[in-house]
VOMI-357828 format. One record per residue (C-alpha): residue in three letters; chain; x, y, z; residue number from 0. Coordinates in steps of 0.05 Angstrom, whole numbers, padded with zeros to 5 digits. Each point is the difference from the previous one (the first is absolute). Layout:
% residues N
<pt rest="ALA" kette="A" c1="X" c2="Y" c3="Z" nr="NUM"/>
...
END
This chain:
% residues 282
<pt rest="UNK" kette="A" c1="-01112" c2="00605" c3="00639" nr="0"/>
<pt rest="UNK" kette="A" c1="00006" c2="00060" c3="-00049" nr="1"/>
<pt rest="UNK" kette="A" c1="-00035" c2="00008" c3="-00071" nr="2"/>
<pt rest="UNK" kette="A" c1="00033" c2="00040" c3="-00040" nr="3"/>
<pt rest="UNK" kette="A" c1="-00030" c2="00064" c3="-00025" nr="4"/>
<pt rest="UNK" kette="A" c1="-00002" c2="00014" c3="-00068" nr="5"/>
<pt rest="UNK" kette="A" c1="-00036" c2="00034" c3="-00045" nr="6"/>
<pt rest="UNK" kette="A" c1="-00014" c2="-00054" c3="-00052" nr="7"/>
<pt rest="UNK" kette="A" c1="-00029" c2="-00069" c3="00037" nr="8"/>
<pt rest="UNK" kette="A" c1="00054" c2="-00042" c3="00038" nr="9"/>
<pt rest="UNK" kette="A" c1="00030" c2="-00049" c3="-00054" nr="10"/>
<pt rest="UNK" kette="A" c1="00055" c2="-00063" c3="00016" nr="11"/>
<pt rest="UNK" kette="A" c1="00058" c2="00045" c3="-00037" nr="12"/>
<pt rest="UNK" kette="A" c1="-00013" c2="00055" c3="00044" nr="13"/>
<pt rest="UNK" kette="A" c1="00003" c2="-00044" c3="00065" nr="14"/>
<pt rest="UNK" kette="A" c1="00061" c2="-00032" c3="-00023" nr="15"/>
<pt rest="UNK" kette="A" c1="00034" c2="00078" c3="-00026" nr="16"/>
<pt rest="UNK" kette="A" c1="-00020" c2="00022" c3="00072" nr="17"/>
<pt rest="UNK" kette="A" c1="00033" c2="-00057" c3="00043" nr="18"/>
<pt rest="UNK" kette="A" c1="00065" c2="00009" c3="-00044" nr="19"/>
<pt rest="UNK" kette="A" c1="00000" c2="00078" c3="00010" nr="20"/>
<pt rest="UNK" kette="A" c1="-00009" c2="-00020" c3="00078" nr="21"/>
<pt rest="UNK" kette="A" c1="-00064" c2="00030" c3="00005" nr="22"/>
<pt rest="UNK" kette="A" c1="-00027" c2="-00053" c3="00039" nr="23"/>
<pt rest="UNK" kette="A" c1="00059" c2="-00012" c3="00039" nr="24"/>
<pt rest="UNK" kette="A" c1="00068" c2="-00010" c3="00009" nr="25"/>
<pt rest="UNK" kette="A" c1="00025" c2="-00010" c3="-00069" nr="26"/>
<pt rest="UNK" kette="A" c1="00000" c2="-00075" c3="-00025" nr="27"/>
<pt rest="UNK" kette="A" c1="00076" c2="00008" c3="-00006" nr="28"/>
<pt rest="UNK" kette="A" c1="00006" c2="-00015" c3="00072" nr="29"/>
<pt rest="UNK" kette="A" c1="-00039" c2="-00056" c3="00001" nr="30"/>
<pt rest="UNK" kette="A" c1="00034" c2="-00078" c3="-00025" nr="31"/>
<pt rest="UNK" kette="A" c1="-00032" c2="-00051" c3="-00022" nr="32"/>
<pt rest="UNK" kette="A" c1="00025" c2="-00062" c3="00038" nr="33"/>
<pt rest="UNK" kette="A" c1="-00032" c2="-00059" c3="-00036" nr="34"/>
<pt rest="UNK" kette="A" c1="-00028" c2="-00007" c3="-00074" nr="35"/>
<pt rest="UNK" kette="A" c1="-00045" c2="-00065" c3="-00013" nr="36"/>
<pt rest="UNK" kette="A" c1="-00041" c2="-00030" c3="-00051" nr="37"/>
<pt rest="UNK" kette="A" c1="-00050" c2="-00046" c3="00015" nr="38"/>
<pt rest="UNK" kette="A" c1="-00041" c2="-00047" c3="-00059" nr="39"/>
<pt rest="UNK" kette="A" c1="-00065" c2="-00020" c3="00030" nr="40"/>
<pt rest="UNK" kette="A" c1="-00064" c2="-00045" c3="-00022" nr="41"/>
<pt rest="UNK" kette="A" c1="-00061" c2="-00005" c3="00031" nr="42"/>
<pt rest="UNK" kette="A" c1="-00070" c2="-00049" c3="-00023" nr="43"/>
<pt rest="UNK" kette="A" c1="-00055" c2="-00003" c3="00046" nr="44"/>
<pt rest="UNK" kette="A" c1="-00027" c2="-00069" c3="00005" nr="45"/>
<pt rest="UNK" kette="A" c1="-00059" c2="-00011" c3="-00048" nr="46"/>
<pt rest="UNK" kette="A" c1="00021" c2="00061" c3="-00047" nr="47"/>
<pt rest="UNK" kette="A" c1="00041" c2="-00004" c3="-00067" nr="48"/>
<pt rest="UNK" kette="A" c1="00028" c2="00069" c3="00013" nr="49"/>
<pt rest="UNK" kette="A" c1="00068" c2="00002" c3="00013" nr="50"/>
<pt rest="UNK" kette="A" c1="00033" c2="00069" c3="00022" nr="51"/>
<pt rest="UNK" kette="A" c1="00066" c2="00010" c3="-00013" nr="52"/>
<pt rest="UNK" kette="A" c1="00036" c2="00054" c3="00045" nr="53"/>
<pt rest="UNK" kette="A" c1="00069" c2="00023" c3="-00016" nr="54"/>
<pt rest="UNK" kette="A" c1="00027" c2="00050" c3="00069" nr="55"/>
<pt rest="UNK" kette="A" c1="00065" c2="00053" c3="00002" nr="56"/>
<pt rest="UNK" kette="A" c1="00004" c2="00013" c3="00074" nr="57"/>
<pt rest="UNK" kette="A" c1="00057" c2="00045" c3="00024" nr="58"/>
<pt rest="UNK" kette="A" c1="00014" c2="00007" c3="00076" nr="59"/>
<pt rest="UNK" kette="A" c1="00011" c2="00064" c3="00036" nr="60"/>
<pt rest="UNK" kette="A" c1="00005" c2="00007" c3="00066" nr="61"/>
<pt rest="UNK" kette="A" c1="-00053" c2="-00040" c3="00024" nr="62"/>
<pt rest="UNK" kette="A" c1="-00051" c2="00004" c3="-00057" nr="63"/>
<pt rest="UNK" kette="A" c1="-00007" c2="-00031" c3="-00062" nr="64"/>
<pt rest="UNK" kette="A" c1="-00017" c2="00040" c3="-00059" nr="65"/>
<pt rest="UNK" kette="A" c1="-00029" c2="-00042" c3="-00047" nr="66"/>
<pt rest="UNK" kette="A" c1="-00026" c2="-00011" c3="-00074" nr="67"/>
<pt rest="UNK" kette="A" c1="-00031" c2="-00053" c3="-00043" nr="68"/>
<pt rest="UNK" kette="A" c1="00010" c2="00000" c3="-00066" nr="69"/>
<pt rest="UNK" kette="A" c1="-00006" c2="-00044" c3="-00067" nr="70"/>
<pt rest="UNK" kette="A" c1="00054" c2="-00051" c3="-00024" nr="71"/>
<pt rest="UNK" kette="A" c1="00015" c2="00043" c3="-00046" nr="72"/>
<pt rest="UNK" kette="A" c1="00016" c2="00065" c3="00033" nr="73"/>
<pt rest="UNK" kette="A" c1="00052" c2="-00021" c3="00043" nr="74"/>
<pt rest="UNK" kette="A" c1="00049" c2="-00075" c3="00012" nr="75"/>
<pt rest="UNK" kette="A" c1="00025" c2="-00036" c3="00057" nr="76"/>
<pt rest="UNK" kette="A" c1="00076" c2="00027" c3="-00007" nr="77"/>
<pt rest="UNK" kette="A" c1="-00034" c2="00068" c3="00020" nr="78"/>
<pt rest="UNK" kette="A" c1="00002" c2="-00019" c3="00070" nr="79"/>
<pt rest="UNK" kette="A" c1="00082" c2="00011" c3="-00003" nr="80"/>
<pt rest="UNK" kette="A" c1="-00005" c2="00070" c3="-00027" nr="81"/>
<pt rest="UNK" kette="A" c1="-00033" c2="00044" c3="00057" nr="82"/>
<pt rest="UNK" kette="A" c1="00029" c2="-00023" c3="00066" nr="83"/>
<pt rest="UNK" kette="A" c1="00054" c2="00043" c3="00016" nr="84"/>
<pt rest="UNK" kette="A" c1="-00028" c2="00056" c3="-00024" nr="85"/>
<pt rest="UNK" kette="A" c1="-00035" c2="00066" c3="00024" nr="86"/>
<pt rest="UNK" kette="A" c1="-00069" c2="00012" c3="-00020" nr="87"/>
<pt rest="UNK" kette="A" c1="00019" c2="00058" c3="-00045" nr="88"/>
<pt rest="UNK" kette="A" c1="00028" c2="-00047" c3="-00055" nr="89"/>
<pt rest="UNK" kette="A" c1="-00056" c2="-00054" c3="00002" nr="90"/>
<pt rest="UNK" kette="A" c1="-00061" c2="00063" c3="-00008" nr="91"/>
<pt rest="UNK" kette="A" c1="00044" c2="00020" c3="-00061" nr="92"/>
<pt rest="UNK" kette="A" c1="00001" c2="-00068" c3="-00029" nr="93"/>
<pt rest="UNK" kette="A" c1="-00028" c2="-00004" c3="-00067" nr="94"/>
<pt rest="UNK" kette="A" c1="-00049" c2="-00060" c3="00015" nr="95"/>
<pt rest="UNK" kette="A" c1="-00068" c2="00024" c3="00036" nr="96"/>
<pt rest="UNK" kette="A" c1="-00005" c2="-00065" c3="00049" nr="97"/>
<pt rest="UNK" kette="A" c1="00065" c2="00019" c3="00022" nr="98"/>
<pt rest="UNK" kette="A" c1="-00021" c2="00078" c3="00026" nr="99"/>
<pt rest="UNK" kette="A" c1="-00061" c2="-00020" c3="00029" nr="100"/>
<pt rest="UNK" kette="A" c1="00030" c2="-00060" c3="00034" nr="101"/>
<pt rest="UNK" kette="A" c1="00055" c2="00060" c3="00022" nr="102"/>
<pt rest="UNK" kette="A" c1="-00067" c2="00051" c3="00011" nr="103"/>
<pt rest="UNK" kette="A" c1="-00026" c2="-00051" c3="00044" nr="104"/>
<pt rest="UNK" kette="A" c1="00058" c2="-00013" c3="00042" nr="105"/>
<pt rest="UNK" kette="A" c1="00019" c2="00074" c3="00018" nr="106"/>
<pt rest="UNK" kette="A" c1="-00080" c2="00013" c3="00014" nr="107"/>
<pt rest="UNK" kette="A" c1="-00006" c2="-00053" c3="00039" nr="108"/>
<pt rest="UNK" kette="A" c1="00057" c2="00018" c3="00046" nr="109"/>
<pt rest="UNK" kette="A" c1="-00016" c2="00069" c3="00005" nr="110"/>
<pt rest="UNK" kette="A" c1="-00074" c2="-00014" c3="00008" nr="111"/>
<pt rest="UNK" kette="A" c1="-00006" c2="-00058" c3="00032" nr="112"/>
<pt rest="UNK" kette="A" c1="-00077" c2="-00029" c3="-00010" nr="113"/>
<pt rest="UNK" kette="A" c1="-00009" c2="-00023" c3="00085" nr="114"/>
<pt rest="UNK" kette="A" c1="00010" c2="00081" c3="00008" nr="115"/>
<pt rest="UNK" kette="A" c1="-00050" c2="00025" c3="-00062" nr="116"/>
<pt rest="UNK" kette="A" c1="-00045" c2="-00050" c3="-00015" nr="117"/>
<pt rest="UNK" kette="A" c1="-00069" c2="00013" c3="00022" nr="118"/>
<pt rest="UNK" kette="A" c1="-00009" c2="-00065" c3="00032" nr="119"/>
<pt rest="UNK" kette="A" c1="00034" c2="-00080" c3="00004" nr="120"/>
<pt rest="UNK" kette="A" c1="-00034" c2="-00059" c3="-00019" nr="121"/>
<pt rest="UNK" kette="A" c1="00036" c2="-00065" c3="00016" nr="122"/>
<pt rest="UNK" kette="A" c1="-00032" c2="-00054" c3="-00043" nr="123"/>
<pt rest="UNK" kette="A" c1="00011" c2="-00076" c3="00046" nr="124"/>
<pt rest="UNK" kette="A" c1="00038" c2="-00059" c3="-00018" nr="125"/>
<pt rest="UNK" kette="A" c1="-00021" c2="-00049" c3="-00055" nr="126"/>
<pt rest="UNK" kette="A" c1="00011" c2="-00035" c3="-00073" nr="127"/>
<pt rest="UNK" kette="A" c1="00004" c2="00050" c3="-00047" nr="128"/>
<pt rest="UNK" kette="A" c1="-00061" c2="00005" c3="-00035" nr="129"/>
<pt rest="UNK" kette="A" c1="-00029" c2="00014" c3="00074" nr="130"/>
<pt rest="UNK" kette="A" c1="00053" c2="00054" c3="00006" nr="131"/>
<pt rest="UNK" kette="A" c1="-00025" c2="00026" c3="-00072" nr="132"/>
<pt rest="UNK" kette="A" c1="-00073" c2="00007" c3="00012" nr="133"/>
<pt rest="UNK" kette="A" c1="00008" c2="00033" c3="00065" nr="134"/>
<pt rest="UNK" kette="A" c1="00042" c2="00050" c3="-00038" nr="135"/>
<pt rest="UNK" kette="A" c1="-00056" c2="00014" c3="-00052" nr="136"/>
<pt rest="UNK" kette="A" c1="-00049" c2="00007" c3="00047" nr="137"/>
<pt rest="UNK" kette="A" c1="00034" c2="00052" c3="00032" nr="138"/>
<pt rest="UNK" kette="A" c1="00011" c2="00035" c3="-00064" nr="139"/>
<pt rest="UNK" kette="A" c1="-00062" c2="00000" c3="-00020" nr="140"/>
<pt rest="UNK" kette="A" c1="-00028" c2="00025" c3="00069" nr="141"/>
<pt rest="UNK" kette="A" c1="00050" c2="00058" c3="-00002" nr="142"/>
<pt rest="UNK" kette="A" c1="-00021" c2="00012" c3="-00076" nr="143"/>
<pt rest="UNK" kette="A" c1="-00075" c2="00016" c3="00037" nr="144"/>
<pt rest="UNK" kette="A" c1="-00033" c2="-00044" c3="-00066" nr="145"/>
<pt rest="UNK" kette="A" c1="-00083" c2="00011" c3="00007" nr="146"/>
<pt rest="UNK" kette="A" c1="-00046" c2="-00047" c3="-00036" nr="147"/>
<pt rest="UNK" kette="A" c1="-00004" c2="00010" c3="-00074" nr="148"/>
<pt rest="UNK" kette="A" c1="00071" c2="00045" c3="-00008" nr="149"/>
<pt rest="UNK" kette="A" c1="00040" c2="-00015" c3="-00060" nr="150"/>
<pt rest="UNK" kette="A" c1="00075" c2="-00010" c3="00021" nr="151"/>
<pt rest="UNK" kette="A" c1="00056" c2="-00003" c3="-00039" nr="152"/>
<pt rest="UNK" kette="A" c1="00055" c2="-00052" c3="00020" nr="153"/>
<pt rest="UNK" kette="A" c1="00063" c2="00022" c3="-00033" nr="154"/>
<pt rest="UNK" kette="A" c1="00048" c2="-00065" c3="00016" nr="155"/>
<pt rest="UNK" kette="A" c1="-00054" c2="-00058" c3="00011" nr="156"/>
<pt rest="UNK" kette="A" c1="00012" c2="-00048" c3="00057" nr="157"/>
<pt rest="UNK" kette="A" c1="-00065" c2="-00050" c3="00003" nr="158"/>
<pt rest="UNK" kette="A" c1="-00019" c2="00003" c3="00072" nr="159"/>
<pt rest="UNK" kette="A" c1="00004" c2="00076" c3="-00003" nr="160"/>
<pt rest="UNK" kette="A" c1="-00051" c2="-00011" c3="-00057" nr="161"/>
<pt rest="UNK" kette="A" c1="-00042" c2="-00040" c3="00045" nr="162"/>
<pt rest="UNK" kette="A" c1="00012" c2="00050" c3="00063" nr="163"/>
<pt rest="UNK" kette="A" c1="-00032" c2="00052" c3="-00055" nr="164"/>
<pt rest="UNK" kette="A" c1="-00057" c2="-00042" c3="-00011" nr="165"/>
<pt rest="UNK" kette="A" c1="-00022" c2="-00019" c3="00063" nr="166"/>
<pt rest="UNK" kette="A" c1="00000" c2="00074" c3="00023" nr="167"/>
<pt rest="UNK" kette="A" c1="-00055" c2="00006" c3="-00063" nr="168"/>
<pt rest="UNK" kette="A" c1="00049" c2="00032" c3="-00047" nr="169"/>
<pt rest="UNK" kette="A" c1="00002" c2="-00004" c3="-00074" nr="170"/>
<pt rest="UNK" kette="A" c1="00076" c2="-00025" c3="-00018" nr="171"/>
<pt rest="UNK" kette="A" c1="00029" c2="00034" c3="-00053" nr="172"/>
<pt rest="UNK" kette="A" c1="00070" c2="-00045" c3="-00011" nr="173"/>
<pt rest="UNK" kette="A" c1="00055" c2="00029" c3="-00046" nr="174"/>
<pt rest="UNK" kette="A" c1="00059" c2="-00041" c3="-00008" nr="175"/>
<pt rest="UNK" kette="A" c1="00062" c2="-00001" c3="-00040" nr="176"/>
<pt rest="UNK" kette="A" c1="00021" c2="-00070" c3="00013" nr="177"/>
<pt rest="UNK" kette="A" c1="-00065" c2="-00038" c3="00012" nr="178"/>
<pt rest="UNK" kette="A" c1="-00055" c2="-00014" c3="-00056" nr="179"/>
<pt rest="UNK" kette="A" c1="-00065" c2="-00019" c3="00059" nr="180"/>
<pt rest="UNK" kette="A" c1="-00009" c2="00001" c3="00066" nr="181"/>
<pt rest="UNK" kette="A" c1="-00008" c2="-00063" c3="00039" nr="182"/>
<pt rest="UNK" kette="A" c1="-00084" c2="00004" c3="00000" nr="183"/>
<pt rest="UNK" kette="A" c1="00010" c2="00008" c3="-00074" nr="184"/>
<pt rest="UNK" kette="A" c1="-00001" c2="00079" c3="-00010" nr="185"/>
<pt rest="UNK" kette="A" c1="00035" c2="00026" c3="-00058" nr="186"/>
<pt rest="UNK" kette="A" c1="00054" c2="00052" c3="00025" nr="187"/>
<pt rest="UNK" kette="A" c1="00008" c2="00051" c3="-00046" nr="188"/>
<pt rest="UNK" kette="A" c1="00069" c2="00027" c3="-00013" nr="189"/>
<pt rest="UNK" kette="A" c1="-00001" c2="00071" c3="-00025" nr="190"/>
<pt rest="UNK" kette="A" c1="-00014" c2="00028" c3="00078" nr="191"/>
<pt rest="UNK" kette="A" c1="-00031" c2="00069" c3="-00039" nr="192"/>
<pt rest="UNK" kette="A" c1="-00062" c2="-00032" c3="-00011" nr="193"/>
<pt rest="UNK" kette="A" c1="-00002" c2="-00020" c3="00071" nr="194"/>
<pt rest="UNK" kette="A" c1="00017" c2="00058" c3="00030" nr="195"/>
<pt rest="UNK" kette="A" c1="-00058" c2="00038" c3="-00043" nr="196"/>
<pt rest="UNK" kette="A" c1="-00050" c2="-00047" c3="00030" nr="197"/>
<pt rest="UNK" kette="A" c1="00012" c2="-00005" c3="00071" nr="198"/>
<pt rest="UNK" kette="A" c1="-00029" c2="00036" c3="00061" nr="199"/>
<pt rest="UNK" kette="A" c1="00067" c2="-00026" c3="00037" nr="200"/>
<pt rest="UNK" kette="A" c1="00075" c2="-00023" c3="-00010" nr="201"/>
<pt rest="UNK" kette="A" c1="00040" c2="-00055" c3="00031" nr="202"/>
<pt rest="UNK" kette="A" c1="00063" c2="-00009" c3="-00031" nr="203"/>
<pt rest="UNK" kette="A" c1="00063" c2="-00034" c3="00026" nr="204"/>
<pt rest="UNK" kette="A" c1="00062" c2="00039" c3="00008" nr="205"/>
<pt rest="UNK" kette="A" c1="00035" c2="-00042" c3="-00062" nr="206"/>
<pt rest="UNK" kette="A" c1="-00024" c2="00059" c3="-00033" nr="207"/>
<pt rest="UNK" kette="A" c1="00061" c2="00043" c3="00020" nr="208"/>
<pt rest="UNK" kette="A" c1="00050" c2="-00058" c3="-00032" nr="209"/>
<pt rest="UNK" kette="A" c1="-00036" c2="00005" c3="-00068" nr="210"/>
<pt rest="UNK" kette="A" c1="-00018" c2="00075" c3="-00004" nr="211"/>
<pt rest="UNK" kette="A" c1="-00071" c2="00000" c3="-00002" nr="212"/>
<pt rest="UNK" kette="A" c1="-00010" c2="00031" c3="00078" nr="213"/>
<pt rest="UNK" kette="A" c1="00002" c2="00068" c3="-00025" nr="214"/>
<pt rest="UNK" kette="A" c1="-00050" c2="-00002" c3="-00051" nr="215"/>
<pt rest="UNK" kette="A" c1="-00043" c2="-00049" c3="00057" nr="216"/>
<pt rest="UNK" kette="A" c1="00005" c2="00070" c3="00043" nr="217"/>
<pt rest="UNK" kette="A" c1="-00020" c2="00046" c3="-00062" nr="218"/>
<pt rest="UNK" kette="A" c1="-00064" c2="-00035" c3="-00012" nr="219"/>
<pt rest="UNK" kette="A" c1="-00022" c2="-00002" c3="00067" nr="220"/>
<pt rest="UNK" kette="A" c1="00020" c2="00067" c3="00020" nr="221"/>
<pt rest="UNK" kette="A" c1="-00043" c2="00023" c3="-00065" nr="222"/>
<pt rest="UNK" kette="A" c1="-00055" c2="-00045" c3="00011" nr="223"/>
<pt rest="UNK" kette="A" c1="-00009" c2="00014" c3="00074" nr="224"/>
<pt rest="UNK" kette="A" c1="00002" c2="-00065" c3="00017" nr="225"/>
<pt rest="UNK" kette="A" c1="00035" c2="-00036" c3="00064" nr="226"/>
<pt rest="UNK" kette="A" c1="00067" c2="-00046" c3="-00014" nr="227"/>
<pt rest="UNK" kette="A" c1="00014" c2="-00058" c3="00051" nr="228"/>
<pt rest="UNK" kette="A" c1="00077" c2="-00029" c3="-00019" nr="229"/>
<pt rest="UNK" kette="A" c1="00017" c2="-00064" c3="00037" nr="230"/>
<pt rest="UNK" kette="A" c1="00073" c2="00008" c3="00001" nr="231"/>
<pt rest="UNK" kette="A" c1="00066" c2="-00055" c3="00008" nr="232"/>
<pt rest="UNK" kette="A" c1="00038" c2="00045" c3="-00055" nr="233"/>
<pt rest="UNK" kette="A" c1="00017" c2="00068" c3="00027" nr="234"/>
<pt rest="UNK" kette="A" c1="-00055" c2="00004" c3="00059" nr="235"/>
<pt rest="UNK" kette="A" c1="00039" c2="00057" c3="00025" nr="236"/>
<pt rest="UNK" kette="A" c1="00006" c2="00033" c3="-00071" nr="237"/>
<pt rest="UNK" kette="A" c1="-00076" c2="-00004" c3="00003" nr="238"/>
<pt rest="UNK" kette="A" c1="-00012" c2="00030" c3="00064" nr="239"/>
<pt rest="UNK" kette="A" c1="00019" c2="00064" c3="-00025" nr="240"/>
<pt rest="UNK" kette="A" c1="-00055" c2="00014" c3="-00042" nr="241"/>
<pt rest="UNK" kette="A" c1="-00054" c2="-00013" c3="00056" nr="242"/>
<pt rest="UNK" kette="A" c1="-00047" c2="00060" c3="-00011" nr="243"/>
<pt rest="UNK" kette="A" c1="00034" c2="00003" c3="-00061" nr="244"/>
<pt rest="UNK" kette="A" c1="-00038" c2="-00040" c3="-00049" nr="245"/>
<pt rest="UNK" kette="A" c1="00003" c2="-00067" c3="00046" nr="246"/>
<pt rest="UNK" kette="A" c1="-00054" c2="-00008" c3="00052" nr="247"/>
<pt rest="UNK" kette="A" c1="00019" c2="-00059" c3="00027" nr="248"/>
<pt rest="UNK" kette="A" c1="00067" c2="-00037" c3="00014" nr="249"/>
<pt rest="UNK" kette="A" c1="00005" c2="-00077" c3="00014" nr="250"/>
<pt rest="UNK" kette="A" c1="00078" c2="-00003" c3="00013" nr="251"/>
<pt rest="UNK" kette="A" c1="00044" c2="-00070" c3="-00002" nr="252"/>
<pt rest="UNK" kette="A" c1="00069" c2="00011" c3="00021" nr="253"/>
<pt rest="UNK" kette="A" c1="00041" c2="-00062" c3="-00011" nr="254"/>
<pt rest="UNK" kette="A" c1="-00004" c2="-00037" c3="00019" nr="255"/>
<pt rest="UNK" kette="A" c1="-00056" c2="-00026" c3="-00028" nr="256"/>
<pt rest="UNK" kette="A" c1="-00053" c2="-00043" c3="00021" nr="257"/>
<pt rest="UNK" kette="A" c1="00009" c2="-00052" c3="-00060" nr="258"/>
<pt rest="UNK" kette="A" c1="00069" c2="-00011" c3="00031" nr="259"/>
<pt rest="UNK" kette="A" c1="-00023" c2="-00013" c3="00069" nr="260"/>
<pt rest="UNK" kette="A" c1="-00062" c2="-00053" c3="00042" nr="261"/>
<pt rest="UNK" kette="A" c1="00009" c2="00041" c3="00061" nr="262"/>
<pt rest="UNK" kette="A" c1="-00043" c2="00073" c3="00019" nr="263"/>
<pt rest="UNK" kette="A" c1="00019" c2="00053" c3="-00043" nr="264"/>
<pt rest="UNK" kette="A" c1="-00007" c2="00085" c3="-00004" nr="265"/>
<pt rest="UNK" kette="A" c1="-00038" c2="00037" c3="-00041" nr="266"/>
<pt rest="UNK" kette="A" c1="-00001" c2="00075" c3="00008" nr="267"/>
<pt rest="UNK" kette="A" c1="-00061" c2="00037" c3="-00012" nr="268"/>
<pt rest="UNK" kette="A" c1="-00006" c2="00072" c3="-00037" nr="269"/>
<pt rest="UNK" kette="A" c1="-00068" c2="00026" c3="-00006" nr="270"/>
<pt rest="UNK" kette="A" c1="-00020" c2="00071" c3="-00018" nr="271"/>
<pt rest="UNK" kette="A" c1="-00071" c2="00003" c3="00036" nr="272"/>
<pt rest="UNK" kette="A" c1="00027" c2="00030" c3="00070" nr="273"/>
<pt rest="UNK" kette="A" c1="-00003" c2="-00080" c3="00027" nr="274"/>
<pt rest="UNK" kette="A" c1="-00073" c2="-00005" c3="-00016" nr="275"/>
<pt rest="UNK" kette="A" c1="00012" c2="-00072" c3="-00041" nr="276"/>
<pt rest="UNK" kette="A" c1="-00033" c2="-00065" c3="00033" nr="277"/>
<pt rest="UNK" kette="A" c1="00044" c2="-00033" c3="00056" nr="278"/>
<pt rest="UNK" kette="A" c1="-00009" c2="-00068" c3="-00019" nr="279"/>
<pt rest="UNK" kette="A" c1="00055" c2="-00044" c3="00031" nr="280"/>
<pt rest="UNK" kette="A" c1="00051" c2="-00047" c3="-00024" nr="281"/>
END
């Protein structure tokens, strides 16, 4: 895996300027994308009111699929007949962001492939999907290293990683766009700023490249000092380039994912503490 080296701190426009110059590559221009889809998808835990609603452009290259979720409004079904055909090159110069970092994704995951740079993989066993989903958040929460009494803000709020938080003795600090309280009746606050000023630690989901916000995520916590676990379906291999860089921790979900499937699933592992993280199994 390479970071690039620049004087200013790594940012997404200077990932995506480098993998178009062919900097970390062969140039995208060689690359096709072979399938285009967009996927709708609901999910309600039983016994919660929440319903997420999860809107996927997945482009397939090679064998990887670069993906990115984004909001209804960002991007429409008919998209899925626009990209296959073409060579990366075109969709990283599309005008709508979901579309480059679903296109980021898929060139970084090909040329880095997560089995061969990931620091270790966790395979999380069959089950219903709330099973599926607390195994997950445990895991990100061990990898996140929360101690009794830490303040972490959860950029993206799922409720059992709200729980996994808890039960690790961490103060949950929920920020939100599209939810008003979590499921044990927290307010989430909505203007992530005032989260990010209060926390010890970050955990934010990787929805934060789609709407713009991952950037300014990295600029707090590169100011503050402060370490940054991302649990990652959108661009997981976008994010895996700024390991060391801002991001001290990497829970990557290549589609696909495990809301889509009962049998074991992959999760691949990037930690910044030379390996030294718990080993609790899965």
């Amino acid at each position: 895996m390479i970071n690039l080296q620049t004087q200013a701190p790594l940012a997404v426009i200077n990932l995506r300027e480098a993998i178009l110059e062919g900097k970390l590559g062969p140039k995208p221009d060689t690359l096709p994308v072979t399938g285009s889809s967009y996927i709708y998808q609901t999910t309600q835990f039983p016994s919660s009111t929440t319903k997420y609603h999860n809107y996927y452009l997945l482009l397939r290259v090679e064998s990887y699929f670069g993906a990115c979720s984004h909001t209804s409004a960002q991007l429409n079904m008919e998209v899925a007949a626009e990209f296959s055909g073409l060579f990366l090159d075109a969709v990283l110069q599309d005008e709508r962001l979901p579309a480059q970092i679903a296109a980021m994704d898929a060139y970084l995951g090909v040329i880095y492939p997560h089995i061969t740079n990931c620091t270790k993989v966790v395979e999380l066993s069959a089950g219903t999907p709330i099973h599926k989903a607390k195994q997950r958040d445990a895991l990100i929460a061990q990898v996140a290293d929360i101690r009794p009494s830490q303040k972490v803000a959860l950029i993206g709020v799922v409720n059992p990683l709200v729980e996994a938080i808890q039960e690790r003795g961490g103060i949950c600090l929920p920020c939100d766009l599209q939810m008003e309280k979590t499921q044990a009746g927290h307010v989430v606050e909505k203007d992530m700023n005032i989260v990010l000023d209060q926390a010890d630690s970050v955990i934010c989901t990787a929805m934060t490249l789609s709407n713009g916000t991952f950037d300014l995520i990295l600029e707090r916590v590169r100011e503050r000092q402060i370490p940054l676990t991302v649990y990652a379906q959108t661009g997981s291999a976008v994010v895996a380039q700024f390991m060391n860089n801002g991001v001290t921790a990497l829970i990557a979900e290549p589609f696909p994912f495990t809301q889509f499937s009962g049998s074991s699933s992959q999760l691949y592992c990037y930690t910044s503490n030379n390996g030294k993280e718990e080993t609790d199994e899965y």
